[in-house]
KEROTI-343935 format. One record per residue (C-alpha): x, y, z. Coordinates in Angstrom, 3 decimals. Example, Ala and Ser with C-alpha at 12.3 -4.5 7.8 and 13.67 -1.06 7.14 Angstrom:
% KEROTI-343935
[bati [12.300; -4.500; 7.800]]
[bati [13.670; -1.060; 7.140]]
END
This chain:
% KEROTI-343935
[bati [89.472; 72.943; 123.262]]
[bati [91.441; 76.631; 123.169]]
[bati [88.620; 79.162; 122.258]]
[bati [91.585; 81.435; 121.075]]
[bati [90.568; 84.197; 122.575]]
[bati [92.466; 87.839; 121.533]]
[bati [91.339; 90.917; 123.135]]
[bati [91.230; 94.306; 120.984]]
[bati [94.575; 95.202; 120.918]]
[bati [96.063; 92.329; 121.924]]
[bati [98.698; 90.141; 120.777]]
[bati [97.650; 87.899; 118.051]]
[bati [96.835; 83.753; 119.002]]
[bati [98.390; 81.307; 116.667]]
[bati [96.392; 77.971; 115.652]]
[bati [98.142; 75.081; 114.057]]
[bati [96.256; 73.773; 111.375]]
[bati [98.706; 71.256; 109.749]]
[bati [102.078; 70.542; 109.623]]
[bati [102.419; 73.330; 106.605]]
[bati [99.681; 75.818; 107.432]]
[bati [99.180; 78.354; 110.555]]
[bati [96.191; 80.608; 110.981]]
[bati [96.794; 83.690; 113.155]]
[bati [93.802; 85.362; 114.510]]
[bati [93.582; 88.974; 115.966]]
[bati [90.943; 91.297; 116.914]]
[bati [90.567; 94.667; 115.659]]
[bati [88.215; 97.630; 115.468]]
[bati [85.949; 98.779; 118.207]]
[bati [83.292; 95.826; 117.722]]
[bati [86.068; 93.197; 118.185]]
[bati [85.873; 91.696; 114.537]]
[bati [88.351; 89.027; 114.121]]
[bati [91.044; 89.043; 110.828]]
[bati [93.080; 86.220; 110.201]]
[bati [95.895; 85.359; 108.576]]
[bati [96.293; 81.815; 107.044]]
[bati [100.247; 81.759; 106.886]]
[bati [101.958; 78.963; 105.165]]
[bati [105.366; 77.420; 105.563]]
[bati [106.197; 79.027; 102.167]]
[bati [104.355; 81.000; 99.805]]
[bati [101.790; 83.906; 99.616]]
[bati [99.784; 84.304; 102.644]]
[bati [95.725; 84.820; 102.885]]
[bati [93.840; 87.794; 104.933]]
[bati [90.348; 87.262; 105.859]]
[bati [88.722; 90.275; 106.836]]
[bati [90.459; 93.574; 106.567]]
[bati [88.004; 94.829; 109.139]]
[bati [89.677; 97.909; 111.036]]
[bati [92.980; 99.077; 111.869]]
[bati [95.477; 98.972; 108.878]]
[bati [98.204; 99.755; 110.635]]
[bati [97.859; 96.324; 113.134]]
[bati [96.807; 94.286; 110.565]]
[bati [100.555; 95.370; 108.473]]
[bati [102.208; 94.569; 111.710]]
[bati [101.091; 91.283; 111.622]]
[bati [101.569; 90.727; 107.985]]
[bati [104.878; 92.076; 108.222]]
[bati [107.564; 91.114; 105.513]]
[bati [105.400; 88.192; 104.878]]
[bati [103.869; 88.402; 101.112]]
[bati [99.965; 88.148; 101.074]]
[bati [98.204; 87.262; 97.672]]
[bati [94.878; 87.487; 98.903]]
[bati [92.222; 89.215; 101.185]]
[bati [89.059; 87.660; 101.297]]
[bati [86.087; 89.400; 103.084]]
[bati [83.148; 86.772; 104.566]]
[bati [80.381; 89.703; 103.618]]
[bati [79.694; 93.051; 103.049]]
[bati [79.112; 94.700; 106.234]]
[bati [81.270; 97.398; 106.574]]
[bati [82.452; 96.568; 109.708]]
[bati [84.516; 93.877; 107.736]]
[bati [85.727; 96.311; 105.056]]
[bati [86.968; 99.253; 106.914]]
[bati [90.635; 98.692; 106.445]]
[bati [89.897; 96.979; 102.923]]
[bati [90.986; 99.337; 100.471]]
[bati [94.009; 100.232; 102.611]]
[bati [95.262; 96.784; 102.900]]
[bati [94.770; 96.084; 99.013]]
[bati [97.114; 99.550; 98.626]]
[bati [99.902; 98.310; 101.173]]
[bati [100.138; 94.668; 99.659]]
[bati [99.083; 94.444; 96.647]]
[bati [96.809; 91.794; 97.275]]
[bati [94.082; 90.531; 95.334]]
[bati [90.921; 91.278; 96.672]]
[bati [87.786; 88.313; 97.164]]
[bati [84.481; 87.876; 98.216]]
[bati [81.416; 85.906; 97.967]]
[bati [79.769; 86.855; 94.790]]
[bati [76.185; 88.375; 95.547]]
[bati [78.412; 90.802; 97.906]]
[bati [80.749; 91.957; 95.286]]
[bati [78.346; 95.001; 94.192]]
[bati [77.841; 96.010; 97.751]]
[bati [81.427; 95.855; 98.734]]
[bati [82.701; 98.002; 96.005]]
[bati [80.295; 100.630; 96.102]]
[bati [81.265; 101.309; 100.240]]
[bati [84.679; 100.488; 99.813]]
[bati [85.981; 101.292; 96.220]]
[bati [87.444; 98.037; 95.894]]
[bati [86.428; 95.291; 93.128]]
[bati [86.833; 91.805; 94.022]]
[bati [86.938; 88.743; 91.976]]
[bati [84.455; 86.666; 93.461]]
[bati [83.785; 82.851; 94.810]]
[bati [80.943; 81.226; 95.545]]
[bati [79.221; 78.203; 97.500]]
[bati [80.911; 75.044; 96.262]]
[bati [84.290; 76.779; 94.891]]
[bati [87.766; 75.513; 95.943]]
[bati [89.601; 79.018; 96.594]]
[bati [93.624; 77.445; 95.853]]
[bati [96.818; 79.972; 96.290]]
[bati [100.200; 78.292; 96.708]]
[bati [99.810; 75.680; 99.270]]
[bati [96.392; 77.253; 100.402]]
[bati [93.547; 75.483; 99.699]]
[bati [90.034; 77.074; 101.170]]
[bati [86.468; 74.786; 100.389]]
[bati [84.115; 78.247; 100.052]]
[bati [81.070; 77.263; 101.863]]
[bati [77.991; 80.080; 100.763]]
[bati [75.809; 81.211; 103.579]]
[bati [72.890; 83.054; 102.834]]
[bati [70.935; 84.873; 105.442]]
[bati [73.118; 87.200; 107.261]]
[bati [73.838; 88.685; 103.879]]
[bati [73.117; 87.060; 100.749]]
[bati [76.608; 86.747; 99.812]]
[bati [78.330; 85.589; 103.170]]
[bati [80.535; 82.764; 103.003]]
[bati [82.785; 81.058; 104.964]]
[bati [86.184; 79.134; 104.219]]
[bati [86.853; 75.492; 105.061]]
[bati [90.881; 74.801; 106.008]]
[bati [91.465; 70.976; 105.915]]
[bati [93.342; 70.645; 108.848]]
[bati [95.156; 68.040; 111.812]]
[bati [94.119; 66.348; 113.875]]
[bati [90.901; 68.717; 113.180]]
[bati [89.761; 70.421; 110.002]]
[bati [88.752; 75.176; 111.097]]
[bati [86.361; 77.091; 109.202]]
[bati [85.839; 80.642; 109.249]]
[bati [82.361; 81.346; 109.822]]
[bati [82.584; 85.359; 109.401]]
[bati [79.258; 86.502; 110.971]]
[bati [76.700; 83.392; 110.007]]
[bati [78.052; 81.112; 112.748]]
[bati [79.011; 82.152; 116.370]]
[bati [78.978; 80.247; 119.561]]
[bati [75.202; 79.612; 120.752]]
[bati [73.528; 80.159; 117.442]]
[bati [73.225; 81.859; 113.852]]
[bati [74.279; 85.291; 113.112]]
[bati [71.873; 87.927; 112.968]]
[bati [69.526; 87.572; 110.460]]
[bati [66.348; 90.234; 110.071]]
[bati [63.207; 88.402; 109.656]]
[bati [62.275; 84.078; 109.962]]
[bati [63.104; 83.874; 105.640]]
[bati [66.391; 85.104; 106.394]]
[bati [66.663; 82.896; 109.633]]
[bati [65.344; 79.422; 107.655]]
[bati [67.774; 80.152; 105.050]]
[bati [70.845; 80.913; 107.397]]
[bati [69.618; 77.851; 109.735]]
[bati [68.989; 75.451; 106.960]]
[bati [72.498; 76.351; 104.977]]
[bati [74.360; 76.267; 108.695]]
[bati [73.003; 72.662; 109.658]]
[bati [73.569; 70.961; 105.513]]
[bati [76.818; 73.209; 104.615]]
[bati [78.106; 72.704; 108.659]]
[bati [76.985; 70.409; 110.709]]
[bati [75.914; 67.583; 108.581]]
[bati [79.246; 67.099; 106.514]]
[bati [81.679; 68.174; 109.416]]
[bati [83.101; 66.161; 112.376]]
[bati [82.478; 67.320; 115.952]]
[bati [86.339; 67.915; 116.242]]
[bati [86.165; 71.253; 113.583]]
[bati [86.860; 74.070; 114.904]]
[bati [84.604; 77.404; 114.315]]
[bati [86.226; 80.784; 113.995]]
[bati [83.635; 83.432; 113.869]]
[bati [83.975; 87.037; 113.103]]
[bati [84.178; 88.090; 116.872]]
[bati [84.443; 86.480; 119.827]]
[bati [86.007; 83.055; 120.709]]
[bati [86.355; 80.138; 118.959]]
[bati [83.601; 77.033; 119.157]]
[bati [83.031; 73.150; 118.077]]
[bati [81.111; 71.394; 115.328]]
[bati [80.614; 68.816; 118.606]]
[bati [79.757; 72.048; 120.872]]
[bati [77.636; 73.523; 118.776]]
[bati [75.765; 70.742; 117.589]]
[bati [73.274; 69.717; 120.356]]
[bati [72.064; 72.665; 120.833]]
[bati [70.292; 73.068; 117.048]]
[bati [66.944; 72.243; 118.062]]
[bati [66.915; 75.189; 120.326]]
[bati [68.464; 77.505; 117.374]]
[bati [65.521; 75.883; 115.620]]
[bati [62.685; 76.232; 118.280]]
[bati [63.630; 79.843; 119.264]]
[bati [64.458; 81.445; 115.624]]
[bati [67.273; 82.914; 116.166]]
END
């Protein structure tokens, strides 16, 4: 499959996800995060991840209307250009709810807020919210029914080769444990994982190797 790869400051890769929806990825920032936009055929667009660089990330919006950012979790390298981006679009701002606090109070910005199990619609958008907890305790990532294969954007809970960073074995069991029931168990080997840096991964690739994750704790 196309890992997608974009290199910081690079042109932006485009992913098909159905015959209505595109999701453009591009890396920004010095530690590579990954935005994205999910662009449909008509309609308000979605950001996830106004991490760095305001500037890029309005090139790539461009004319294009965008109703929502959505942030995967509070780390600030995921919220740098935040606050900017709200001012330029006028976007509404989202994230995972036990983040919210967290996010405002280094950014300035208050989101509205989703949570594990919440259906995120905007136009002809529609996002399954998927919570996370163990990286942060409000990281989520964002399902995108797709064809022939559904994508979900992991932010920083799911990269290729394992979990994302978690610091101590409660965090870890409850990353690991939310990963393989939220993740792997419901979703076909064909879906596609977009993490918050770095290349893109499998369900199918990813999958064999959670023993290991398992064994190793980490």
């Amino acid at each position: 499959m196309p890992l997608y790869h974009v290199d910081p400051g690079s042109e932006a890769a485009l992913v098909r996800v159905n015959d209505d929806v595109d999701l453009i990825k591009i890396s920004v920032g010095t530690m590579d995060n990954n935005a994205y936009l999910i662009h449909p055929g008509a309609g308000p667009a979605i950001l996830v991840d106004a991490a760095a660089e305001p500037g890029r990330l309005k090139a790539l919006i461009g004319n294009d209307e965008v109703g929502a950012v959505i942030t995967t979790h509070r780390h600030q390298d995921h919220t740098r250009a935040l606050a900017d981006i709200i001012t330029i679009t006028g976007a509404q701002p989202w994230c995972g709810e036990p983040d919210a606090e967290a996010i405002e109070a280094t950014t300035g910005v208050t989101c509205r807020t989703v949570w594990d199990g919440d259906l995120f619609r905007l136009g002809d958008i529609e996002l399954d919210v998927i919570g996370l907890v163990g990286h942060t305790r409000g990281s989520i990532a964002l399902r995108l029914h797709g064809n022939p294969s559904d994508h979900v954007l992991t932010g920083d809970s799911l990269f290729p080769g394992g979990v994302g960073k978690t610091n101590g074995s409660r965090e870890f069991d409850s990353l690991y444990n939310d990963v393989c029931m939220k993740i792997f168990a419901p979703m076909s080997d064909m879906t596609v994982i977009h993490p918050g840096h770095g290349d893109a991964t499998t369900v199918g690739e990813e999958r064999p190797n959670l023993p290991l994750w398992r064994a190793r704790g980490w």
